[in-house]
C-alpha positions as a Markdown table, in Angstrom:
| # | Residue | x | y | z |
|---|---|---|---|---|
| 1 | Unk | -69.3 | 41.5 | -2.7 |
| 2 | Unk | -70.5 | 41.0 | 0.8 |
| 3 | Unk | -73.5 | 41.1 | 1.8 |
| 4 | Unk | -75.0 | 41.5 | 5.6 |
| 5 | Unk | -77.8 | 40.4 | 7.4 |
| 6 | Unk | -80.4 | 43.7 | 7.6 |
| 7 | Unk | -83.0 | 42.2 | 10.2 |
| 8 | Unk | -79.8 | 41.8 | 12.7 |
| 9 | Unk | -79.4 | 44.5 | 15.4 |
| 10 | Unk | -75.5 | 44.5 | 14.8 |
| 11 | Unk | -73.6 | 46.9 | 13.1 |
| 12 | Unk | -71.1 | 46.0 | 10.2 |
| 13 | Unk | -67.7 | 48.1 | 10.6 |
| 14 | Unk | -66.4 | 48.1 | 7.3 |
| 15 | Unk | -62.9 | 48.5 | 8.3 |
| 16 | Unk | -59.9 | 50.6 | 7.3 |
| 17 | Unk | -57.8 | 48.5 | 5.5 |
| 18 | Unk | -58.7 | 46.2 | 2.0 |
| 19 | Unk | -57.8 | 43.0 | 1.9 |
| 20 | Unk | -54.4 | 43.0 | 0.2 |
| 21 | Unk | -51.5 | 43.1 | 0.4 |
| 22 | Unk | -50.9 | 46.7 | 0.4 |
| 23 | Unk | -54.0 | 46.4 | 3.3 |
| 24 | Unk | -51.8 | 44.1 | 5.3 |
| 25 | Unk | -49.0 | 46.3 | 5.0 |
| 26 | Unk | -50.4 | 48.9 | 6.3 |
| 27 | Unk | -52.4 | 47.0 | 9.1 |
| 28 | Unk | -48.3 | 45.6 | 10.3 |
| 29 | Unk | -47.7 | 49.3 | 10.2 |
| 30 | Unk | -50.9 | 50.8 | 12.4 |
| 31 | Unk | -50.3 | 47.9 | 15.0 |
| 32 | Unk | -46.8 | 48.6 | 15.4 |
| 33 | Unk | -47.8 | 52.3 | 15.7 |
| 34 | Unk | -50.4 | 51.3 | 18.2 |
| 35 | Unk | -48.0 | 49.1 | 20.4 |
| 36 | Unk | -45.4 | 52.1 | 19.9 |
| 37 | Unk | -47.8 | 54.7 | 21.6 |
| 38 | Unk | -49.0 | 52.0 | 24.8 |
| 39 | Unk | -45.3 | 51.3 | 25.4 |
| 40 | Unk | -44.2 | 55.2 | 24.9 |
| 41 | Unk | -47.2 | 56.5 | 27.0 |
| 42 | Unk | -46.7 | 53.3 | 29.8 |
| 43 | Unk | -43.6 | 54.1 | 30.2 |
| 44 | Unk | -44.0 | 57.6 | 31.1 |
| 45 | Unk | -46.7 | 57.4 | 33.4 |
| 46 | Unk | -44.6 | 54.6 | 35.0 |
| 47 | Unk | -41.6 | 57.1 | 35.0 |
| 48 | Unk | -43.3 | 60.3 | 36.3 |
| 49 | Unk | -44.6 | 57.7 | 39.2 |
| 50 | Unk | -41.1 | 56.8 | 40.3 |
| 51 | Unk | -39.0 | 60.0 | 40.0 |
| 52 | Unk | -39.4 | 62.7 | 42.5 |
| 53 | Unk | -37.9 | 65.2 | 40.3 |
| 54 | Unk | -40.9 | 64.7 | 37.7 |
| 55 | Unk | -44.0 | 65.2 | 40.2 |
| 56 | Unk | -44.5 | 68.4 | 39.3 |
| 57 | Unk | -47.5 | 70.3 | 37.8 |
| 58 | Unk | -46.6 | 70.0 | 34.3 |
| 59 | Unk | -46.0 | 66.4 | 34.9 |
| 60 | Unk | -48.9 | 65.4 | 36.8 |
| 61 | Unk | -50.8 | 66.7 | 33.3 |
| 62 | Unk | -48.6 | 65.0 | 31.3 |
| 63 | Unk | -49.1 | 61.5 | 33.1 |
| 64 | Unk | -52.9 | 62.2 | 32.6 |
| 65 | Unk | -52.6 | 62.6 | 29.0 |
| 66 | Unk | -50.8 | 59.1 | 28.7 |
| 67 | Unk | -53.7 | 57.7 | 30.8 |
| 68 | Unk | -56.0 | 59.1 | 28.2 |
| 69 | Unk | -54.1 | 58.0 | 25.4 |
| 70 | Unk | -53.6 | 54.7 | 26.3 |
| 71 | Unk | -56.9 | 54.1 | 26.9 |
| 72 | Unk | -58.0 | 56.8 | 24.2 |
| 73 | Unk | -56.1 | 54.0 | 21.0 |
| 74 | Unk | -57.3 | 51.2 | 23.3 |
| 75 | Unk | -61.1 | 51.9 | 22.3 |
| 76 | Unk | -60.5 | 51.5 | 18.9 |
| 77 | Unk | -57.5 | 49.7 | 17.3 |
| 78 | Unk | -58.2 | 45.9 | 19.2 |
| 79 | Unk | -61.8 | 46.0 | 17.2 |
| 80 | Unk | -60.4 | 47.2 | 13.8 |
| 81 | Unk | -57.7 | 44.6 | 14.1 |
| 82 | Unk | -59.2 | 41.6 | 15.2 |
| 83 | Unk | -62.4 | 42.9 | 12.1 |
| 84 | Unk | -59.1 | 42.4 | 9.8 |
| 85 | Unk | -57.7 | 39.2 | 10.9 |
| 86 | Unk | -60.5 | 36.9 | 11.6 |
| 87 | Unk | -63.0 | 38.8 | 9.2 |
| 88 | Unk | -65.4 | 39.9 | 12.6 |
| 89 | Unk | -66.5 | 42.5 | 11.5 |
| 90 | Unk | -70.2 | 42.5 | 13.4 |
| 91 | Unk | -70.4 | 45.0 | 16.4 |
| 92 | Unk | -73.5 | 44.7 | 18.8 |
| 93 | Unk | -75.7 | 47.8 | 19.5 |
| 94 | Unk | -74.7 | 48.2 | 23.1 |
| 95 | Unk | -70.6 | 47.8 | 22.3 |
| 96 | Unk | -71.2 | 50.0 | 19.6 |
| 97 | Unk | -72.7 | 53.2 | 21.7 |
| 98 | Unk | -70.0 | 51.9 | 24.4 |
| 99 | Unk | -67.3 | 52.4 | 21.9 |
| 100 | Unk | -68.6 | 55.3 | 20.6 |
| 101 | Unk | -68.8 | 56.5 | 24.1 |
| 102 | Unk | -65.6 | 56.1 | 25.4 |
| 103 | Unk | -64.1 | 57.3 | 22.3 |
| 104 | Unk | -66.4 | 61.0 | 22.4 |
| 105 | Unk | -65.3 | 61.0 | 26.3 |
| 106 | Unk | -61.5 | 60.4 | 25.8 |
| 107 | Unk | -61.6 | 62.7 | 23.0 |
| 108 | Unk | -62.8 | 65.7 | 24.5 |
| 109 | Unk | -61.2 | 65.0 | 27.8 |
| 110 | Unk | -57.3 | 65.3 | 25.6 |
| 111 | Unk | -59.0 | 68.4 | 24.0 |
| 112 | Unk | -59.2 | 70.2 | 27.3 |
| 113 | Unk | -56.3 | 68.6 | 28.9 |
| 114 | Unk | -54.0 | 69.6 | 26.2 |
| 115 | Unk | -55.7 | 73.3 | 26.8 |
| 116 | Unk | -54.5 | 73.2 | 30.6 |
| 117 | Unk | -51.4 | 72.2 | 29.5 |
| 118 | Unk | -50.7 | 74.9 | 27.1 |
| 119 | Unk | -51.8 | 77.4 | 30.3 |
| 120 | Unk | -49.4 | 75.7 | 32.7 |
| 121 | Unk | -46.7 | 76.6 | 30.3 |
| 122 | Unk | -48.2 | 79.9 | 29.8 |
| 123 | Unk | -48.1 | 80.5 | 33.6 |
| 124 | Unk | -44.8 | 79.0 | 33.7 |
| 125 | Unk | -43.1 | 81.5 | 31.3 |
| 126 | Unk | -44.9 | 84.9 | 31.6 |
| 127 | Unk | -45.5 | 84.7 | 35.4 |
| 128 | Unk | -42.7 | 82.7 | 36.7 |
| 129 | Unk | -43.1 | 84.5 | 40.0 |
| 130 | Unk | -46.6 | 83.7 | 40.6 |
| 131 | Unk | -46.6 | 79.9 | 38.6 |
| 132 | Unk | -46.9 | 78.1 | 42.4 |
| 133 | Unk | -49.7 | 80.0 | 43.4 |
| 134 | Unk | -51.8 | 79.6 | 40.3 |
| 135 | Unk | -50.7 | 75.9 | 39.3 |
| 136 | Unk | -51.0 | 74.1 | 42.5 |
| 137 | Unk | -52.0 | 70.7 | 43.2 |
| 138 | Unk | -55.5 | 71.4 | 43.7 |
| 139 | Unk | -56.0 | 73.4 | 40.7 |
| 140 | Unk | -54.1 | 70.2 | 38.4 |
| 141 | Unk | -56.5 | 68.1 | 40.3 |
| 142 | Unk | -59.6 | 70.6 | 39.5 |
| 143 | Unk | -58.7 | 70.9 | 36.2 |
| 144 | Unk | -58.1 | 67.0 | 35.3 |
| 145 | Unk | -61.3 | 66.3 | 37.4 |
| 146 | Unk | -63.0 | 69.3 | 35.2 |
| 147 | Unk | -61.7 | 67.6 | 31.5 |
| 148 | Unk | -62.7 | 64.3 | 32.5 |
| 149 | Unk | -66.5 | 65.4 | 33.4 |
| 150 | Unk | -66.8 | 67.6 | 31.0 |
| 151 | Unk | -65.9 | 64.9 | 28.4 |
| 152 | Unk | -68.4 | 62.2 | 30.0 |
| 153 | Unk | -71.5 | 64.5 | 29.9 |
| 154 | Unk | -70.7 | 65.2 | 26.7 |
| 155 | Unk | -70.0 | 62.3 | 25.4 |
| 156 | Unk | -73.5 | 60.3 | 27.5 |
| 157 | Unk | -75.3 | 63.2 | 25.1 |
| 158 | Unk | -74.2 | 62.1 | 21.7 |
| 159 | Unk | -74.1 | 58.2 | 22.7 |
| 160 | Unk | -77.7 | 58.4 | 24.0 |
| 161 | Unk | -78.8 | 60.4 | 20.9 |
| 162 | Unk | -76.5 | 57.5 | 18.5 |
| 163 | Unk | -78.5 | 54.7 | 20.4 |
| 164 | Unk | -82.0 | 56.7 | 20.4 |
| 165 | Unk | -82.4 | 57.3 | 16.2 |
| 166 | Unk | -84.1 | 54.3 | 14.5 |
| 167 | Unk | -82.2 | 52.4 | 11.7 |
| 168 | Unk | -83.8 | 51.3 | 8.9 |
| 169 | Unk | -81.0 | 50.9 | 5.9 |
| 170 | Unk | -78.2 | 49.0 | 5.6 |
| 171 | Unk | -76.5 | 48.3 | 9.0 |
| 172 | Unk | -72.8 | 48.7 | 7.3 |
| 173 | Unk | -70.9 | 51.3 | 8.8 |
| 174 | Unk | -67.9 | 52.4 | 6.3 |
| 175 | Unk | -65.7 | 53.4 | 9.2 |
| 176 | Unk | -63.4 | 51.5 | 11.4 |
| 177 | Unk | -65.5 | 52.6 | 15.0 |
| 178 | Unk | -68.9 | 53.5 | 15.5 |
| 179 | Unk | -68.3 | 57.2 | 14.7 |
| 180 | Unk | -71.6 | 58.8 | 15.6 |
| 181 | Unk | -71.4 | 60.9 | 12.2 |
| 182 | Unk | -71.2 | 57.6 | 10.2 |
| 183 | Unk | -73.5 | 56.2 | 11.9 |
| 184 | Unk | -76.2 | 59.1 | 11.1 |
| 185 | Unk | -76.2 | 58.1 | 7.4 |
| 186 | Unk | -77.9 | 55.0 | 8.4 |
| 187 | Unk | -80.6 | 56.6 | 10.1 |
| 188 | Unk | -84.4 | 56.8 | 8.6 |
| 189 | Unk | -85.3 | 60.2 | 10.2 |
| 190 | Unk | -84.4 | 63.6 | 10.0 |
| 191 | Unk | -80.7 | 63.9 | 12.3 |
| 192 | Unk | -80.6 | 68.2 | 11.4 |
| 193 | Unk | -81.0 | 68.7 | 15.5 |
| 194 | Unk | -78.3 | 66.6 | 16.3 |
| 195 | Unk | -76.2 | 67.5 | 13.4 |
| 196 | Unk | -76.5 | 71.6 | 15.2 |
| 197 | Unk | -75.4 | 69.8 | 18.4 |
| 198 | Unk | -72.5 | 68.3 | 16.6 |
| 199 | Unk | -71.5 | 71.7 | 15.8 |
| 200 | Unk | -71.7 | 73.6 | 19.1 |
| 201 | Unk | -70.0 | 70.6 | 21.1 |
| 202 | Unk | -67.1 | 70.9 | 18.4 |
| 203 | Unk | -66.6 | 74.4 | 18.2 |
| 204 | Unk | -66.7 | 74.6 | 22.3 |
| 205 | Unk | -64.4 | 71.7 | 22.4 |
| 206 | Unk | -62.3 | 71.3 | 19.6 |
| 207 | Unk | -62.4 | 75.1 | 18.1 |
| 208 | Unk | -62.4 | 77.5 | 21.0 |
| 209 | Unk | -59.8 | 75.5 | 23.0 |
| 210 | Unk | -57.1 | 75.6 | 20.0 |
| 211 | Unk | -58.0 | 79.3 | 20.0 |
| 212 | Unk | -57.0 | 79.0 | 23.3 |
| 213 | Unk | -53.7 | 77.2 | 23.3 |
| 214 | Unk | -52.4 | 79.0 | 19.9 |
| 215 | Unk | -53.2 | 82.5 | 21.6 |
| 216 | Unk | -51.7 | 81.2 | 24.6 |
| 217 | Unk | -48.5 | 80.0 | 22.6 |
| 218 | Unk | -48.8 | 83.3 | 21.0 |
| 219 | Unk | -48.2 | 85.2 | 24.3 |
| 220 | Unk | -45.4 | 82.1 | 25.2 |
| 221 | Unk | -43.2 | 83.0 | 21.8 |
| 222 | Unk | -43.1 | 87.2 | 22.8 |
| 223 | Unk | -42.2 | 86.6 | 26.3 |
| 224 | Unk | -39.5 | 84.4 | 24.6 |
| 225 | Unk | -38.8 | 87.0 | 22.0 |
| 226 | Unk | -37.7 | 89.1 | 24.8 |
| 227 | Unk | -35.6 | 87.0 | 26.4 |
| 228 | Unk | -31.8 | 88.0 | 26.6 |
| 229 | Unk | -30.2 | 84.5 | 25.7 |
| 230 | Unk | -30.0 | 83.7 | 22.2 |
| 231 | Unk | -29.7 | 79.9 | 23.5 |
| 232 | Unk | -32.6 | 79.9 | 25.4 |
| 233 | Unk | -35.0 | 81.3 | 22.3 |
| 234 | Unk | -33.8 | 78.9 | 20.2 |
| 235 | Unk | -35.0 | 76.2 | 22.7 |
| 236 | Unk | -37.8 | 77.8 | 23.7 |
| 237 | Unk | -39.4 | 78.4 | 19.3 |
| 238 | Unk | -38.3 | 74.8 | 18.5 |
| 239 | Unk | -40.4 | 73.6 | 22.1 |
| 240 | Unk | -43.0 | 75.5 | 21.4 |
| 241 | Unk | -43.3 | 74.8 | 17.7 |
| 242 | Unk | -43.3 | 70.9 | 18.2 |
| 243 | Unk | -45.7 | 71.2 | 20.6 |
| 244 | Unk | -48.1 | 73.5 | 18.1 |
| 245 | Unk | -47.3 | 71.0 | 15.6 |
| 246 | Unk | -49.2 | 68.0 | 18.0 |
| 247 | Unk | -51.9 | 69.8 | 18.5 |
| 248 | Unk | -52.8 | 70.9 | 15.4 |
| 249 | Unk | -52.4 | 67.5 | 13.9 |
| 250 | Unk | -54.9 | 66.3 | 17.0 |
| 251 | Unk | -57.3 | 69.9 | 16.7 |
| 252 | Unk | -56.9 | 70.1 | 13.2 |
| 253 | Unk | -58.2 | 67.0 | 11.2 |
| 254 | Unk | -60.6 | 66.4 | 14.3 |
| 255 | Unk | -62.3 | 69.3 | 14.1 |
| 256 | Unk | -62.1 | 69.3 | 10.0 |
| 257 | Unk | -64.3 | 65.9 | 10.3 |
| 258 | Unk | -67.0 | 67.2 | 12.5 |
| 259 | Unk | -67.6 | 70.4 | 11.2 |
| 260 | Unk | -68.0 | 69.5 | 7.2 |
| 261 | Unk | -72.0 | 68.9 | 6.5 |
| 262 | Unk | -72.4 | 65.3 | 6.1 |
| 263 | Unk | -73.5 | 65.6 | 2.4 |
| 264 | Unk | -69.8 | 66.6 | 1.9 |
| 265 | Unk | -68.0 | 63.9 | 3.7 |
| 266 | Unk | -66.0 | 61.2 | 2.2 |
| 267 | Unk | -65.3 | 58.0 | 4.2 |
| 268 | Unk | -62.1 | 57.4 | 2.9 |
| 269 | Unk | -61.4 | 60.7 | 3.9 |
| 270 | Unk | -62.8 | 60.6 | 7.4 |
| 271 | Unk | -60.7 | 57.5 | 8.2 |
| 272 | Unk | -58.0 | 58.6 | 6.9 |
| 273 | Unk | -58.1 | 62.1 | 9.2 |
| 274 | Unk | -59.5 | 59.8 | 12.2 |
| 275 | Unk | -55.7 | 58.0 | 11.5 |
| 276 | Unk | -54.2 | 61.1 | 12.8 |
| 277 | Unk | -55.6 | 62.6 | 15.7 |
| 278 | Unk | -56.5 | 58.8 | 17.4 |
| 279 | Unk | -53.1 | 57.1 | 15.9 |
| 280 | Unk | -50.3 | 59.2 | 15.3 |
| 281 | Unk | -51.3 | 61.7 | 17.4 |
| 282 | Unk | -51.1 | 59.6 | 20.8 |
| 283 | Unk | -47.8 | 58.1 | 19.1 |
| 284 | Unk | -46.1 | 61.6 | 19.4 |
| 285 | Unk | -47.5 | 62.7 | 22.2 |
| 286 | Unk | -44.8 | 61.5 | 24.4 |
| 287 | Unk | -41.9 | 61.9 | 21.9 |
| 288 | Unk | -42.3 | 65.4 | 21.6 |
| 289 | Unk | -43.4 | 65.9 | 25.6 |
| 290 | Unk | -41.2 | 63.6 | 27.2 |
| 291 | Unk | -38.2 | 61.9 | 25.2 |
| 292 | Unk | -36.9 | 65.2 | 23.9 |
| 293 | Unk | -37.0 | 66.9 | 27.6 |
| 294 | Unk | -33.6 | 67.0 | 29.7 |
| 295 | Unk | -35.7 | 66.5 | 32.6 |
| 296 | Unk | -37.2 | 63.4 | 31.5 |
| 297 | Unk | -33.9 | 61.7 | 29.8 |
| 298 | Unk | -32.2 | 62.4 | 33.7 |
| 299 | Unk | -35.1 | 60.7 | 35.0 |
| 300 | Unk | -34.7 | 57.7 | 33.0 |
| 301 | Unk | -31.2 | 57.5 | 34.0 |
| 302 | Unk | -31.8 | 57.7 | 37.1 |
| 303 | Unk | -34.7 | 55.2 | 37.4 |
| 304 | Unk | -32.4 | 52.6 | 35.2 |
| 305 | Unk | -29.6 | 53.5 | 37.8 |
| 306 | Unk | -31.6 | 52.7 | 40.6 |
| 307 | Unk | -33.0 | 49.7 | 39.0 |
| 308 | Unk | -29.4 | 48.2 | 37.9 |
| 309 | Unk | -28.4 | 48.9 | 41.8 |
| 310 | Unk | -31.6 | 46.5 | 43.1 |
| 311 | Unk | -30.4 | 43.8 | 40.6 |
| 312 | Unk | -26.9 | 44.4 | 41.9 |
């Protein structure tokens, strides 16, 4: 059994994995998940950047999703793995309500960005006529600008509550981040305000916007029902239903975590939902966006075209 200095003003992240083999399998398999998901979302960002047939609206979102993802799995996996490989486990204060942080920020800013994605293909589909005037560049702009604030001043909230509450138990948190909620159950004073505020800022950001996007995709799948090609609904249900598939497995578990009372939480559980919408999720983000779009697989050839001429 371990045991951790209390009078220390670290933290102790317990980690995700236990040290065994079956742990170490599963460790090769998160880090190759994790490289997966920077190469897949590099890559696009890179690739929107270079084609002109891919700066676009829909685009411009999408290569602001892979920013946030990139730097959304960079918050957290580095720290778990280097805790499981060389056994440094210890977080101080400040780089835990840094983590904590970036990883509230980045989080909410994918909520809402995912949301204005769901409305550009909304527009796209039921307005065709009138997509250019609603989805301009300035709106993108206003709307990426919008998630981004929105996500910090939330975020600053939470972190400045998380570094405000006085510690007086065991400084061991059994999660593989500093996870605000995690970190309440070390606390030695009464947390029911901030547990309300947990609430609201979930419901507005993680609730109401998949309410959003699924009514949205709702109003997507009849204007497709009406459609006269037979061809064209087929592609149309299977888009739309792998893109309701990602979200859900991001909305879902995330908002699943933070609504539950803490008295019912498991942290076996919470890592194992926390998993999904920070690791797989981001992972098949831009399989499902990108590598299964026409538009994107003509890009890529002609980006790799261009690039074997240079060398030529």
């Amino acid at each position: 059994m371990e045991y951790y200095n209390q009078t220390s003003t670290d933290f102790i992240l317990l980690g995700l994995f236990p040290p065994s083999r079956i742990g170490l399998f599963l460790f090769i398999l998160i880090v190759l998940i994790f490289l997966m998901a920077l190469i897949g979302n590099q890559s696009m960002i890179f690739l929107i950047i270079l084609d002109a047939h891919l700066h676009t609206p829909m685009y411009f979102l999408l290569s602001e999703l892979s920013l946030i993802d990139i730097n959304y799995i960079s918050t957290i996996v580095p720290k778990m793995a280097s805790g499981f490989l060389f056994g440094n486990k210890s977080i101080s204060f400040i780089r835990c309500g840094i983590q904590s942080f970036f990883f509230l920020m980045l989080g909410v800013a994918e909520a809402l960005l995912l949301t204005s994605m769901a409305y550009n293909r909304y527009l796209a589909i039921c307005f065709p006529l009138h997509y250019r005037v609603h989805m301009s560049k300035r709106v993108c702009v206003l709307m990426i600008t919008g998630s981004w604030i929105i996500g910090s001043i939330n975020s600053c909230a939470h972190t400045a509550y998380a570094l405000y509450i006085h510690y007086c138990r065991s400084r061991a948190i059994n999660h593989f981040f500093c996870d605000v909620p995690a970190m309440l159950t070390l606390a030695c004073m009464d947390t029911w305000v901030y547990k309300c505020t947990v609430f609201v800022s979930t419901t507005l950001f993680l609730v109401f916007p998949f309410i959003v996007i699924a009514c949205s995709y709702d109003r997507v799948l009849l204007a497709v029902y009406c459609m006269h090609s037979a061809e064209g609904r087929k592609k149309a249900y299977l888009t739309c239903g792998t893109h309701l598939t990602v979200v859900t497995f991001y909305y879902a578990p995330f908002a699943y975590t933070y609504l539950r009372p803490i008295s019912l939480r498991s942290p076996t559980e919470d890592k194992a939902l926390a998993v999904f919408y920070m690791i797989l999720t981001l992972l098949l983000n831009p399989i499902i966006y990108s590598l299964r779009n026409r538009e994107v697989m003509g890009a890529l050839r002609r980006v790799g075209q261009r690039i074997h001429s240079v060398k030529m």
